[in-house]
C-alpha positions as CSV (number, residue, x, y, z in Angstrom):
1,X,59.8,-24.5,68.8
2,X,56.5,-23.0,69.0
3,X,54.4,-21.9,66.4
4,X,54.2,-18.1,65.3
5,X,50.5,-17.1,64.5
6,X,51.7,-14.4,62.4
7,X,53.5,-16.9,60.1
8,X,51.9,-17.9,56.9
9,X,53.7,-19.1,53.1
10,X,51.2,-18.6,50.2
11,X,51.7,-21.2,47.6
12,X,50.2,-20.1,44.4
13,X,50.0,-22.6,41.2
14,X,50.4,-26.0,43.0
15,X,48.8,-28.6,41.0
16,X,50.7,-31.2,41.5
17,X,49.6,-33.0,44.0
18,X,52.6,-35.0,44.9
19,X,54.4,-32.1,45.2
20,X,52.0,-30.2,46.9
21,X,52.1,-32.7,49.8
22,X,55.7,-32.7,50.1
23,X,55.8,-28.7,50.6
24,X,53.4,-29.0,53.0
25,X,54.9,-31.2,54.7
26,X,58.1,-29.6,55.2
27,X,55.7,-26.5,56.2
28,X,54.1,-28.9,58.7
29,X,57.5,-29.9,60.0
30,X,58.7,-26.3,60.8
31,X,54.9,-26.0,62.7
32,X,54.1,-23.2,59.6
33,X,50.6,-22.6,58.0
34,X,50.7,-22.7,54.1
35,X,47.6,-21.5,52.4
36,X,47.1,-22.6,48.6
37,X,45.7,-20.0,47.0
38,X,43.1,-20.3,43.7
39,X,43.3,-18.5,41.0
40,X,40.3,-16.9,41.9
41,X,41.9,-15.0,44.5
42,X,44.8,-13.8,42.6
43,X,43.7,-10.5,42.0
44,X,43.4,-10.0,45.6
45,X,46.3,-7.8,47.2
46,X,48.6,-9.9,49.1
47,X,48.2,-8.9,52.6
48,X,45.1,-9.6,52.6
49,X,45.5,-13.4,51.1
50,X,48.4,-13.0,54.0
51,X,45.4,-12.4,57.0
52,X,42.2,-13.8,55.9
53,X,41.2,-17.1,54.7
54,X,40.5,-18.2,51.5
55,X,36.6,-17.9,51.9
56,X,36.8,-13.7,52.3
57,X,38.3,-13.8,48.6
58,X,36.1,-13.1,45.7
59,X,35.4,-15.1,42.9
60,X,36.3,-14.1,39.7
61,X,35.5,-15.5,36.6
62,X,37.8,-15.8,33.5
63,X,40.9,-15.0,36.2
64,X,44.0,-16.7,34.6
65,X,46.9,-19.3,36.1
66,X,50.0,-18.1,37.0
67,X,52.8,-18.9,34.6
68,X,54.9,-20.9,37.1
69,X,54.4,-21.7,40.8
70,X,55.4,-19.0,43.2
71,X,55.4,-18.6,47.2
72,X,55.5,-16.2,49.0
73,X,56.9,-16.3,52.6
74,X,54.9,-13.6,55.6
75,X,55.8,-12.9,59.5
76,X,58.9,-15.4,58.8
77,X,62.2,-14.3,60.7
78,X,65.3,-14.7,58.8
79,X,66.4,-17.6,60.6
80,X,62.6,-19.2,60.3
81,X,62.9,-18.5,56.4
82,X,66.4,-19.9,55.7
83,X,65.0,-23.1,57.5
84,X,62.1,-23.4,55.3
85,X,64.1,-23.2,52.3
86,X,66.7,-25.6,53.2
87,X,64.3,-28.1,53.7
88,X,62.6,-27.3,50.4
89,X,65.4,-28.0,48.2
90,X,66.5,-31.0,50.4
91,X,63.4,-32.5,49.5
92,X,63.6,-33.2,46.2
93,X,59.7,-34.4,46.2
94,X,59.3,-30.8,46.2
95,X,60.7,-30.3,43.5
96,X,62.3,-26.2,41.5
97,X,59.8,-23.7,42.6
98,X,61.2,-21.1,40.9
99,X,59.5,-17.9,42.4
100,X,59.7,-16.7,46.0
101,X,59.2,-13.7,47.3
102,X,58.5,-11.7,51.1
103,X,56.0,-10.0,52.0
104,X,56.9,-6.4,52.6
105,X,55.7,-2.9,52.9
106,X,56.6,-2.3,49.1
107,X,54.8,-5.3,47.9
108,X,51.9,-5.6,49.6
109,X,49.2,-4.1,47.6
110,X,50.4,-6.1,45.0
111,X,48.4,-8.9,43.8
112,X,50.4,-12.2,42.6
113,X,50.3,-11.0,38.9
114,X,52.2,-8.3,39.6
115,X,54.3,-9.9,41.9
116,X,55.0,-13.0,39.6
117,X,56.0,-9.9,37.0
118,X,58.5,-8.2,39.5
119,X,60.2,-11.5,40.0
120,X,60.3,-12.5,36.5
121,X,62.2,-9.1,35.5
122,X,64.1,-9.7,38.9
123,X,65.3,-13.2,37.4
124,X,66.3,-11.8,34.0
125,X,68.3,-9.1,35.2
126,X,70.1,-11.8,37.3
127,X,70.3,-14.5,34.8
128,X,71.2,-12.1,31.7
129,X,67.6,-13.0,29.9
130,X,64.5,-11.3,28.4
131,X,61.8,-11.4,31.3
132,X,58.9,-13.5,29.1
């Protein structure tokens, strides 16, 4: 299985390091490039964190961390993504990563504030809780 150029996971709020490795190593695995992103660059909209490195993002002083760690999954087919994710939770190194999301044409202009928001109010409606 080759590697698709167009393929990238943004992983947002990884600070463990331990656990870090072991997500990019199932990324490594599946031949996938995963880009941390810093918090810098959070206010950046997501395609562009999606195409461009991590140097073309601005720095931004007093930005603020995300309230849990998110990725967020671009260019994957379905049966690339349900292969990422299988090997994510059988790897219990990498431990509940509670927010994912796709890139699509309704999200991205969204930056991963607004993103992490979406999926927060996504989880309470499904779990029968407040979203904060």
């Amino acid at each position: 299985m080759s590697r698709n150029n167009g393929e990238i996971v943004l992983l947002f709020g990884f600070e463990d390091q331990k656990q870090l490795k072991a997500v990019q190593t199932v990324l490594h695995m599946l031949q996938m490039k995963g880009r941390c992103v810093a918090k810098q660059a959070y206010s950046v909209p997501l395609r562009l964190l999606a195409v461009k490195e991590e140097s073309f993002c601005p720095v931004t002083s007093g930005m603020q961390e995300l309230d849990g760690q998110m990725i967020v999954f671009a260019g994957l087919s379905e049966e690339r993504l349900d292969s990422v994710l299988s090997l994510l939770r059988a790897n219990p190194a990498c431990g509940k990563i509670p927010y994912k999301a796709i890139l699509t044409q309704t999200n991205q202009e969204w930056n991963a504030y607004a993103l992490l928001d979406e999926l927060k109010k996504e989880h309470a409606a499904m779990h029968g809780t407040t979203g904060d």
